[in-house]
Biopython code that builds the backbone (N, CA, C, O; Angstrom):
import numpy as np
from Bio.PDB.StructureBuilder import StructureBuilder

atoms = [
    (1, "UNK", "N", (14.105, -3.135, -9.173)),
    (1, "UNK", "CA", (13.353, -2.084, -9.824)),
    (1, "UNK", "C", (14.113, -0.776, -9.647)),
    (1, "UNK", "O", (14.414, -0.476, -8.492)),
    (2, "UNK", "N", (14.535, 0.205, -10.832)),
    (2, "UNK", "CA", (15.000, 0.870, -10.606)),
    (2, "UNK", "C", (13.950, 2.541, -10.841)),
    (2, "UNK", "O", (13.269, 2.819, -11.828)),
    (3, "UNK", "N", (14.062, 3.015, -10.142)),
    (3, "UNK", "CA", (12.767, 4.418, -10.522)),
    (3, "UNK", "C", (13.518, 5.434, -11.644)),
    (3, "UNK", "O", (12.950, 5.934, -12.616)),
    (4, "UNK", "N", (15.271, 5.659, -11.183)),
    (4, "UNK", "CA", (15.883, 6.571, -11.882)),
    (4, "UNK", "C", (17.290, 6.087, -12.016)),
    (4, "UNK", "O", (17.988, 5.344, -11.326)),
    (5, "UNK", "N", (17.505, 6.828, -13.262)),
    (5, "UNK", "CA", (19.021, 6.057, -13.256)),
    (5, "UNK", "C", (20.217, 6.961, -12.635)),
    (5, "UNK", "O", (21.311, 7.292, -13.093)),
    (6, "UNK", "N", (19.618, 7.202, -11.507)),
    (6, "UNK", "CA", (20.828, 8.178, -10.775)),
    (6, "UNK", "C", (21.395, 7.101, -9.579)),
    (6, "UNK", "O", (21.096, 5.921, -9.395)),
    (7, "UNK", "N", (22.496, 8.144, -8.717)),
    (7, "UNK", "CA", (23.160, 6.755, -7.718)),
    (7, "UNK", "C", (21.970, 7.622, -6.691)),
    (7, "UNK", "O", (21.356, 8.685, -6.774)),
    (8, "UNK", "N", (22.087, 6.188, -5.448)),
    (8, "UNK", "CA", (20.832, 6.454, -4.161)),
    (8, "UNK", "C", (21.843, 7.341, -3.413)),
    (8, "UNK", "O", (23.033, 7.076, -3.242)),
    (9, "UNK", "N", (21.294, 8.252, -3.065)),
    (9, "UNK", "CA", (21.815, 9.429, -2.067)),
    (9, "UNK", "C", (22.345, 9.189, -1.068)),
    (9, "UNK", "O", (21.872, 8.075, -0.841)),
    (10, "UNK", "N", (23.266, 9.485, 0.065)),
    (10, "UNK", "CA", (23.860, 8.648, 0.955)),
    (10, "UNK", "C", (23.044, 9.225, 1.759)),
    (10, "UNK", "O", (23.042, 10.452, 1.662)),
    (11, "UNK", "N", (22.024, 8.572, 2.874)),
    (11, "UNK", "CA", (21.050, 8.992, 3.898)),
    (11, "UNK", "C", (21.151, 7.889, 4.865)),
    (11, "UNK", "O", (22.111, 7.120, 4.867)),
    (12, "UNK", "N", (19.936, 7.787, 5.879)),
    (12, "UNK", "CA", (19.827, 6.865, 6.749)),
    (12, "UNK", "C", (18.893, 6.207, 7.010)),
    (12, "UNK", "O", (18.709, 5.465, 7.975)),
    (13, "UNK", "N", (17.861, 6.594, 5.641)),
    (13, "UNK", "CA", (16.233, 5.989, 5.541)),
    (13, "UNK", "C", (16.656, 4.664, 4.951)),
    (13, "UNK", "O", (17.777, 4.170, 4.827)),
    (14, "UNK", "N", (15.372, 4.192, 4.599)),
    (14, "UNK", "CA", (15.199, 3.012, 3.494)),
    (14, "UNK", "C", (14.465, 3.776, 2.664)),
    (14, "UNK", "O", (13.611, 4.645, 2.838)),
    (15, "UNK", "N", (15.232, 3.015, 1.238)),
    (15, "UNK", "CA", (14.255, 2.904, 0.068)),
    (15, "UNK", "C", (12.863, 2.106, 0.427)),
    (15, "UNK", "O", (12.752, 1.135, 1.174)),
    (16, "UNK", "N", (11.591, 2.938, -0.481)),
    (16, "UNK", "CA", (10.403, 2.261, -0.283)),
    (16, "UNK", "C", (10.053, 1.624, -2.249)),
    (16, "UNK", "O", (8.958, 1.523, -2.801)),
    (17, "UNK", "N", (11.077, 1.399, -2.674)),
    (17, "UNK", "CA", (11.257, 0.848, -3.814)),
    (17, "UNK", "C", (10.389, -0.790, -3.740)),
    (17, "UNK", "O", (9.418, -1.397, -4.192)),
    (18, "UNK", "N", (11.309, -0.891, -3.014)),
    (18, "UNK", "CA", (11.219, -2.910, -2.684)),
    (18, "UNK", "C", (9.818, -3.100, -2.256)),
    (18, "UNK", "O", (9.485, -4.283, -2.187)),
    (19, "UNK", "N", (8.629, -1.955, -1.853)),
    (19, "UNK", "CA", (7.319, -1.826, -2.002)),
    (19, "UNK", "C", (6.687, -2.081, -3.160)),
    (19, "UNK", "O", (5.894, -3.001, -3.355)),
    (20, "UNK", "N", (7.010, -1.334, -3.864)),
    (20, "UNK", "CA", (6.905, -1.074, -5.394)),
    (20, "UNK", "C", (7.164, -2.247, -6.230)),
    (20, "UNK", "O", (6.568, -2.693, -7.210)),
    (21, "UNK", "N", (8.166, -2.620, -5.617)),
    (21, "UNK", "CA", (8.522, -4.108, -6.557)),
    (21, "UNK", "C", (8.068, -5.155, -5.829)),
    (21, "UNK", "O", (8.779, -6.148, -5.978)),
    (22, "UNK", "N", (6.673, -5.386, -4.719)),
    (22, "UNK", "CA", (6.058, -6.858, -4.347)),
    (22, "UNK", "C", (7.711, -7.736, -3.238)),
    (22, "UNK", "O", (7.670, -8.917, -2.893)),
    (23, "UNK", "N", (8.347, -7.246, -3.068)),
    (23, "UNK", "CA", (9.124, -7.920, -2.497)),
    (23, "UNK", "C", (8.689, -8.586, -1.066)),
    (23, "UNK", "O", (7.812, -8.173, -0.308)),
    (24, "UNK", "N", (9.360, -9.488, -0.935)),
    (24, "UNK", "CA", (8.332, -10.172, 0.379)),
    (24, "UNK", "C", (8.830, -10.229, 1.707)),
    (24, "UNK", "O", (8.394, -10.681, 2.765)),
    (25, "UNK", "N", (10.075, -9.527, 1.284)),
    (25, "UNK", "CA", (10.620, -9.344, 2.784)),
    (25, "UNK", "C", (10.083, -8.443, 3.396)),
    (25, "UNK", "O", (9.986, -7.386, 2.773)),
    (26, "UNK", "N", (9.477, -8.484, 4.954)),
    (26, "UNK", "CA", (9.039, -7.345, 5.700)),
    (26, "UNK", "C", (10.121, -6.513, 6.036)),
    (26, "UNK", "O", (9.829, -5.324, 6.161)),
    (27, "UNK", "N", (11.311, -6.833, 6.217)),
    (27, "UNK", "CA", (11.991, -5.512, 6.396)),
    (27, "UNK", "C", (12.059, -4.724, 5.457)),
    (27, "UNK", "O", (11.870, -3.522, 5.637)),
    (28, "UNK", "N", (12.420, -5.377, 3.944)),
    (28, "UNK", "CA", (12.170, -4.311, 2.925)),
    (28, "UNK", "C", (10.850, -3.510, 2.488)),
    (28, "UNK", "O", (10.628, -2.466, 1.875)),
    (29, "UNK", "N", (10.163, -4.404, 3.040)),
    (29, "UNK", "CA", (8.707, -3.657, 2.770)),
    (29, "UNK", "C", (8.209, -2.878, 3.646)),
    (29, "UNK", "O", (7.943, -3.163, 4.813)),
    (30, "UNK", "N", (8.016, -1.477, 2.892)),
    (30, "UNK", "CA", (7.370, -0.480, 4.070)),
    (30, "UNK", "C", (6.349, -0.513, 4.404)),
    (30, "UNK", "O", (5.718, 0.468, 4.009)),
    (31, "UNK", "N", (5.686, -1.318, 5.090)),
    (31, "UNK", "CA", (3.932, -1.227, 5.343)),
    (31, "UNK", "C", (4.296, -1.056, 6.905)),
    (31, "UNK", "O", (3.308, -1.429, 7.538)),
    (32, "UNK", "N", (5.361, -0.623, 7.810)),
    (32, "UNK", "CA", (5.918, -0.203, 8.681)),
    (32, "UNK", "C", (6.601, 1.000, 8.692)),
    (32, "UNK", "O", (7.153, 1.576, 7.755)),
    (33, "UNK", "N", (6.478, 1.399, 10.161)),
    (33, "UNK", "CA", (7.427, 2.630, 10.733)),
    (33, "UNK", "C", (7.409, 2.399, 11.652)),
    (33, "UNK", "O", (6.572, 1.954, 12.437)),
    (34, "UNK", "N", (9.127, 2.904, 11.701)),
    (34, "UNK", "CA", (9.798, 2.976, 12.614)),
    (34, "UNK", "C", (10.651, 4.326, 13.178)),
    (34, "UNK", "O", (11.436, 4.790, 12.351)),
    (35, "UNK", "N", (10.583, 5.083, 14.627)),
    (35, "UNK", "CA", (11.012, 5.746, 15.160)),
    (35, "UNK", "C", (11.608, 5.700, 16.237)),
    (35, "UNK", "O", (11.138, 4.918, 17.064)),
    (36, "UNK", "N", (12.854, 6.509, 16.631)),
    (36, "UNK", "CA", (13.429, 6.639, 17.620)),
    (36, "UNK", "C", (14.185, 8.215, 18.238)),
    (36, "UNK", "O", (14.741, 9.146, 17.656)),
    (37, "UNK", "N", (13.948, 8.002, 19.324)),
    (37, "UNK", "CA", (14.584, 9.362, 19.659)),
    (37, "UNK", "C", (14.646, 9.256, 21.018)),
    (37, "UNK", "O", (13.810, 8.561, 21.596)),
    (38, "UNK", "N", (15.617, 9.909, 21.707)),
    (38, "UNK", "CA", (16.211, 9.782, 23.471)),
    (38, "UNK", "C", (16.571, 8.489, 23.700)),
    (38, "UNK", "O", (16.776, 8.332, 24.903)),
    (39, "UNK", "N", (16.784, 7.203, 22.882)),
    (39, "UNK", "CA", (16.869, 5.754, 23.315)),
    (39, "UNK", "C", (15.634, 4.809, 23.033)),
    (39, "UNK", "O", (15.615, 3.599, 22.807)),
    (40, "UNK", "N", (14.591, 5.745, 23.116)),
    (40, "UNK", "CA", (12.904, 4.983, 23.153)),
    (40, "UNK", "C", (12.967, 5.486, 21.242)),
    (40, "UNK", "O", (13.351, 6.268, 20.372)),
    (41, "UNK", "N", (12.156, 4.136, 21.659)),
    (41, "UNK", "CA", (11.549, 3.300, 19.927)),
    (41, "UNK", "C", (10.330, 3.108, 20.147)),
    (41, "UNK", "O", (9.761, 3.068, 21.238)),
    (42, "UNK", "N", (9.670, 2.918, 18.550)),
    (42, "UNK", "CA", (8.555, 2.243, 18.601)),
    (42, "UNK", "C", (8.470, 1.696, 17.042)),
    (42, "UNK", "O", (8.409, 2.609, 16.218)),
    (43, "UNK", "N", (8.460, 0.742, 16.661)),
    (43, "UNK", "CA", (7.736, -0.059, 15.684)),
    (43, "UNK", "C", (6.151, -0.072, 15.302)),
    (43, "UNK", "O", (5.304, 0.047, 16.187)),
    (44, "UNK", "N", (5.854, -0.201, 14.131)),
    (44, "UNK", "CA", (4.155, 0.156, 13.969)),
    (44, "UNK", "C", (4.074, 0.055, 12.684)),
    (44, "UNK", "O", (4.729, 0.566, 11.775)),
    (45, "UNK", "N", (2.449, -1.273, 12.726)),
    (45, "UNK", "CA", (2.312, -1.448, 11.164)),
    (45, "UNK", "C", (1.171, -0.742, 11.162)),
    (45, "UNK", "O", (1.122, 0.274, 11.855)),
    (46, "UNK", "N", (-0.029, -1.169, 10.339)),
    (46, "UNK", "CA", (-1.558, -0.643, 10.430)),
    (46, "UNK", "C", (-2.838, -0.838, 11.746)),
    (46, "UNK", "O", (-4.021, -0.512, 11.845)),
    (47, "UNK", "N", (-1.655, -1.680, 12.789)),
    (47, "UNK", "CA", (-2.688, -2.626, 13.062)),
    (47, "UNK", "C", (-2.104, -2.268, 14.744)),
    (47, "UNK", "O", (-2.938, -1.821, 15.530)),
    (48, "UNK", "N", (-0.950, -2.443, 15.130)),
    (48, "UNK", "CA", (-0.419, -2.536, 16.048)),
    (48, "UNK", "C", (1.111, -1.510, 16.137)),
    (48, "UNK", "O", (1.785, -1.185, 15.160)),
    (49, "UNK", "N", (1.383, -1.156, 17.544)),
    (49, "UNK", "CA", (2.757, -0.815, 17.940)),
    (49, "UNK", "C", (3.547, -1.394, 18.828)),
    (49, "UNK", "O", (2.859, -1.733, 19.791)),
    (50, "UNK", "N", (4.492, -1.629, 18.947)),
    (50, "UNK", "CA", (5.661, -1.725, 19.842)),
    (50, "UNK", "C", (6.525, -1.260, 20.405)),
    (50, "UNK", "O", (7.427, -0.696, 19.787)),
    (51, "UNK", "N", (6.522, -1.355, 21.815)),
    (51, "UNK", "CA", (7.263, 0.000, 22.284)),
    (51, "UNK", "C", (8.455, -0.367, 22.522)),
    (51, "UNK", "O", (8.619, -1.545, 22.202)),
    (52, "UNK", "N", (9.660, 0.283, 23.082)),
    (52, "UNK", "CA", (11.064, -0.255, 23.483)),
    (52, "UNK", "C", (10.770, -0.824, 24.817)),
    (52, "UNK", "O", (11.648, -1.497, 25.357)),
    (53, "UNK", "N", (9.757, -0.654, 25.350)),
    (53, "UNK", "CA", (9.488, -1.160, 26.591)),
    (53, "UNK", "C", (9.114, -2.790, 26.609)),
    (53, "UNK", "O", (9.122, -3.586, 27.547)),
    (54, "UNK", "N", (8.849, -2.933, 25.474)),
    (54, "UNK", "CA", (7.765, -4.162, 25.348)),
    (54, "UNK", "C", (6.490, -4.492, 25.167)),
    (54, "UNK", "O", (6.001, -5.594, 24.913)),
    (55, "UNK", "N", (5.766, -2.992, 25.382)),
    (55, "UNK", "CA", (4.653, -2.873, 25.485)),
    (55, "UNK", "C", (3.991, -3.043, 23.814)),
    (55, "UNK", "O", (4.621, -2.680, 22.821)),
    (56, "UNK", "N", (2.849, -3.558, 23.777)),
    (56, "UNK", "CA", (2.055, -4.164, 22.521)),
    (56, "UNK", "C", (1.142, -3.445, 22.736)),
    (56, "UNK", "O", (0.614, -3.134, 23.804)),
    (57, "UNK", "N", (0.805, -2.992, 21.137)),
    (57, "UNK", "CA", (-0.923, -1.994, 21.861)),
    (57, "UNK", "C", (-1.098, -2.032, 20.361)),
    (57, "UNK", "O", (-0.394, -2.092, 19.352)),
    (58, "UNK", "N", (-2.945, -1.938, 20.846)),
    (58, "UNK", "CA", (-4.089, -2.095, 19.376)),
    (58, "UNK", "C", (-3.884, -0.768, 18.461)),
    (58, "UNK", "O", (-2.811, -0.327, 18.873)),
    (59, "UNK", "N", (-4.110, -0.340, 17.957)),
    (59, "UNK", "CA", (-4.289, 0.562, 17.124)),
    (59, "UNK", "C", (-6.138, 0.796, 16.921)),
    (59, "UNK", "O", (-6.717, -0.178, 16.439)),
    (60, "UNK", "N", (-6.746, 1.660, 17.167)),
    (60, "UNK", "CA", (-8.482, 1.481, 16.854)),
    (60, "UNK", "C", (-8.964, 2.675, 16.598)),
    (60, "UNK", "O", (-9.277, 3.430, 17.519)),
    (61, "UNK", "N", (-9.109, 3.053, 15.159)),
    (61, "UNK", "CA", (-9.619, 4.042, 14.923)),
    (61, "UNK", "C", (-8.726, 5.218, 14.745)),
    (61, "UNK", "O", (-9.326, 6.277, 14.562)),
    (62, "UNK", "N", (-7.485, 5.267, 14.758)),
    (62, "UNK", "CA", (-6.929, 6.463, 14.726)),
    (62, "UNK", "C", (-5.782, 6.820, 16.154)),
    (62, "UNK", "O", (-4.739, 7.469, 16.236)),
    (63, "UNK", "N", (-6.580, 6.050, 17.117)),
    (63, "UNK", "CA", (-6.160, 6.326, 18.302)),
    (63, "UNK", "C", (-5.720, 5.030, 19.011)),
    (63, "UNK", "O", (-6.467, 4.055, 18.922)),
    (64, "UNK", "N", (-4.443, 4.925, 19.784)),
    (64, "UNK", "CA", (-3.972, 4.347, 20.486)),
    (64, "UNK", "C", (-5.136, 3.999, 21.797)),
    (64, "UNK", "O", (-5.534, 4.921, 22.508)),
    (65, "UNK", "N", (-5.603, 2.580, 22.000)),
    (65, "UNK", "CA", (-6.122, 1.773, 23.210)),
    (65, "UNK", "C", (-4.717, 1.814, 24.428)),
    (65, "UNK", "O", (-3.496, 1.790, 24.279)),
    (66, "UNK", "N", (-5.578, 1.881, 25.587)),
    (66, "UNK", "CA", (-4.305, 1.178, 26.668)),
    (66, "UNK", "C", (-4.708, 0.211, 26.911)),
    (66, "UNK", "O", (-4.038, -0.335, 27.788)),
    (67, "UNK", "N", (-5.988, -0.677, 26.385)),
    (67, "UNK", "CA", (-6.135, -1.985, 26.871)),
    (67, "UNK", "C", (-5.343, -3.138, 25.843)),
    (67, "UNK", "O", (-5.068, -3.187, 24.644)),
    (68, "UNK", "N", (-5.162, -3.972, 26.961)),
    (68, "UNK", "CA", (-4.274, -4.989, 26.180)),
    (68, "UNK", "C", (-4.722, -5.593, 25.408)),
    (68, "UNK", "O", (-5.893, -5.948, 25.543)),
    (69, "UNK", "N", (-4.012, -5.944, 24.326)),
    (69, "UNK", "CA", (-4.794, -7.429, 23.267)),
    (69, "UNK", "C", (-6.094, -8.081, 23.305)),
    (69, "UNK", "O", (-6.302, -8.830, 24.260)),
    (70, "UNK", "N", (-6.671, -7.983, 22.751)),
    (70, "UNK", "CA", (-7.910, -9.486, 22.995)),
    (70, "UNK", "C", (-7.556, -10.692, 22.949)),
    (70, "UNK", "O", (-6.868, -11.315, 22.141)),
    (71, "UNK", "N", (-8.118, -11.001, 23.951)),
    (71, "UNK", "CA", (-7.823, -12.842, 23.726)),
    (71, "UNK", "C", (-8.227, -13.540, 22.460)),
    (71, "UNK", "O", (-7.626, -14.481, 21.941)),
    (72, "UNK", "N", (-10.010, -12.593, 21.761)),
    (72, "UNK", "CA", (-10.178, -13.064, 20.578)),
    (72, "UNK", "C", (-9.302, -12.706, 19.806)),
    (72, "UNK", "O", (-9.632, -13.208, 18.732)),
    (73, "UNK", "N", (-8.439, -12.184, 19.673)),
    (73, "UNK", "CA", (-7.601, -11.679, 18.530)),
    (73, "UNK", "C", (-6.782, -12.807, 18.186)),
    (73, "UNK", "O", (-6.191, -13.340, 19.125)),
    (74, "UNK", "N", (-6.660, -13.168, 17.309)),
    (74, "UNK", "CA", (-5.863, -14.291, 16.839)),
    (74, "UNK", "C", (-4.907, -14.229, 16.122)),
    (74, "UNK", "O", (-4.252, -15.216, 15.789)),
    (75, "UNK", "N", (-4.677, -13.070, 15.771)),
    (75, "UNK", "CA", (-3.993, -12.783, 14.773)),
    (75, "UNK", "C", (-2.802, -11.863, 15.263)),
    (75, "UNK", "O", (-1.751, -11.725, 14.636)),
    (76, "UNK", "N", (-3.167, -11.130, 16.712)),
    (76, "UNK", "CA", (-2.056, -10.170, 16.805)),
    (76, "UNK", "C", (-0.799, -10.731, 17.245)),
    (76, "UNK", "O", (0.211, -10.034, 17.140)),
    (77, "UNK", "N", (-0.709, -12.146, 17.824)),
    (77, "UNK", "CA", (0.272, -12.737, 17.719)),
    (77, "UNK", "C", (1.587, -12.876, 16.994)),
    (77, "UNK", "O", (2.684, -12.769, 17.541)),
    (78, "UNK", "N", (1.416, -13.084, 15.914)),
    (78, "UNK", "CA", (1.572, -13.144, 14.007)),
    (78, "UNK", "C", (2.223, -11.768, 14.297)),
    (78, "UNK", "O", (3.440, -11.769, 14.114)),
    (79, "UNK", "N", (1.651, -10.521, 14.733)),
    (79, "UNK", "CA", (1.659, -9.333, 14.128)),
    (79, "UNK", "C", (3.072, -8.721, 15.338)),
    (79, "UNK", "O", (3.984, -7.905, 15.199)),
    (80, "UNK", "N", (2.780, -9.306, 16.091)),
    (80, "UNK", "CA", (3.819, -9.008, 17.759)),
    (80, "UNK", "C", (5.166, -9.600, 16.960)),
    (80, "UNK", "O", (6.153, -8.920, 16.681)),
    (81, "UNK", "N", (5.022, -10.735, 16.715)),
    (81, "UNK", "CA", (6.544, -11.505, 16.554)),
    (81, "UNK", "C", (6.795, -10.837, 14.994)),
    (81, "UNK", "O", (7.981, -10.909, 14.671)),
    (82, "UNK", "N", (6.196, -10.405, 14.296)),
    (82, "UNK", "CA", (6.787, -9.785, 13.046)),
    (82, "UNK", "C", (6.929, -8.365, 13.966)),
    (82, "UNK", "O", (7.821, -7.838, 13.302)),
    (83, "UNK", "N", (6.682, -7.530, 14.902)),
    (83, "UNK", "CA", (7.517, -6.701, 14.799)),
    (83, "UNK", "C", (8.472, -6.363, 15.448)),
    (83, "UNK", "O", (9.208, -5.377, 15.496)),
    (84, "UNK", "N", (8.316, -7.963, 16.304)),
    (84, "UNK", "CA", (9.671, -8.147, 17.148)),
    (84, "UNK", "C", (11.034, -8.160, 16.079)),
    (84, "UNK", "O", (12.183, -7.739, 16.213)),
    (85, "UNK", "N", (10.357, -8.818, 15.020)),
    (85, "UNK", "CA", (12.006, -9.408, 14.087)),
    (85, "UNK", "C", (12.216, -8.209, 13.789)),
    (85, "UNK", "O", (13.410, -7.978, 13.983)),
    (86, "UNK", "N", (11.447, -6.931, 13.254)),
    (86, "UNK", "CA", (11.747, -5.442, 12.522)),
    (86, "UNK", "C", (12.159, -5.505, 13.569)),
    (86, "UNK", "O", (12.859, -6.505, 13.411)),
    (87, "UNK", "N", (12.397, -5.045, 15.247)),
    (87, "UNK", "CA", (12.847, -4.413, 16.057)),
    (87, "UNK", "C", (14.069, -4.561, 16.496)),
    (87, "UNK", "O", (14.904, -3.690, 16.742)),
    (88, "UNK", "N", (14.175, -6.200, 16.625)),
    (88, "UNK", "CA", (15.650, -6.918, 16.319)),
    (88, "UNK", "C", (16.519, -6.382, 15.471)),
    (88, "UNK", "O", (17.548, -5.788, 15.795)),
    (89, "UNK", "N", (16.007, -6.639, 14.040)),
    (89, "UNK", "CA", (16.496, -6.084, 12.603)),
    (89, "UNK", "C", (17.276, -4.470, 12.442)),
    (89, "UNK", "O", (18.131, -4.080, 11.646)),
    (90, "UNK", "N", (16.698, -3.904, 13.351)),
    (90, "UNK", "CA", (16.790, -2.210, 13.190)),
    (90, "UNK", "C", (17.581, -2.010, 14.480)),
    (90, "UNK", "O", (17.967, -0.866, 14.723)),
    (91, "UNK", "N", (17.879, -3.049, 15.380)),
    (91, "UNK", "CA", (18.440, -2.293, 16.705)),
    (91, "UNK", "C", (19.916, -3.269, 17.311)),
    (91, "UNK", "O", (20.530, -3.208, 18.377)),
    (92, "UNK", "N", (20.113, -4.197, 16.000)),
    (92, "UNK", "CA", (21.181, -4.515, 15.927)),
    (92, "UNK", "C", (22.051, -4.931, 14.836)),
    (92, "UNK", "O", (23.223, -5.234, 15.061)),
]
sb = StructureBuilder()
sb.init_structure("model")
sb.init_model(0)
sb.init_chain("A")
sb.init_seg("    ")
for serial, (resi, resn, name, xyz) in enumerate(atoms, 1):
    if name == "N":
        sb.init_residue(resn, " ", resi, " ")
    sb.init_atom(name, np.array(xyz, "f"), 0.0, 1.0, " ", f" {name:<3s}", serial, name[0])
structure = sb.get_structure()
């Protein structure tokens, strides 16, 4: 999908194009962010973050929990190892 017919600017972001166009790769797809600064990272979809530490944490309401995961949660599993692969993906 192209938006304009100009060349892509030389930067260090991602295009959020491959959004736009349904693509199914999670790295191309921005329903993530990612930051870094001093060495420390963090990964983060709607739901969850990841720290450079390792640390996994809920997202609830706006505001960061320090309690860990629920055991009912079944799903954040799924959500940990997808942002292990972005973290992989982006840090090597």
């Amino acid at each position: 999908m192209v938006l304009a017919k100009l060349p892509a600017p030389d930067c260090d972001g991602k295009s959020f194009v491959p959004s736009l166009d349904h693509s199914p790769d999670p790295f191309l797809k921005r329903n993530w962010i990612h930051t870094q600064a001093g060495g420390k990272w963090m990964v983060r979809d709607w739901a969850n973050i990841l720290h450079h530490d390792g640390t996994f944490q809920s997202i609830d309401i706006g505001k960061l929990t320090t309690s860990p995961i629920r055991n009912t949660d079944k799903i954040a599993p799924h959500r940990l190892e997808r942002l292990e692969m972005l973290a992989e993906r982006l840090h090597n």
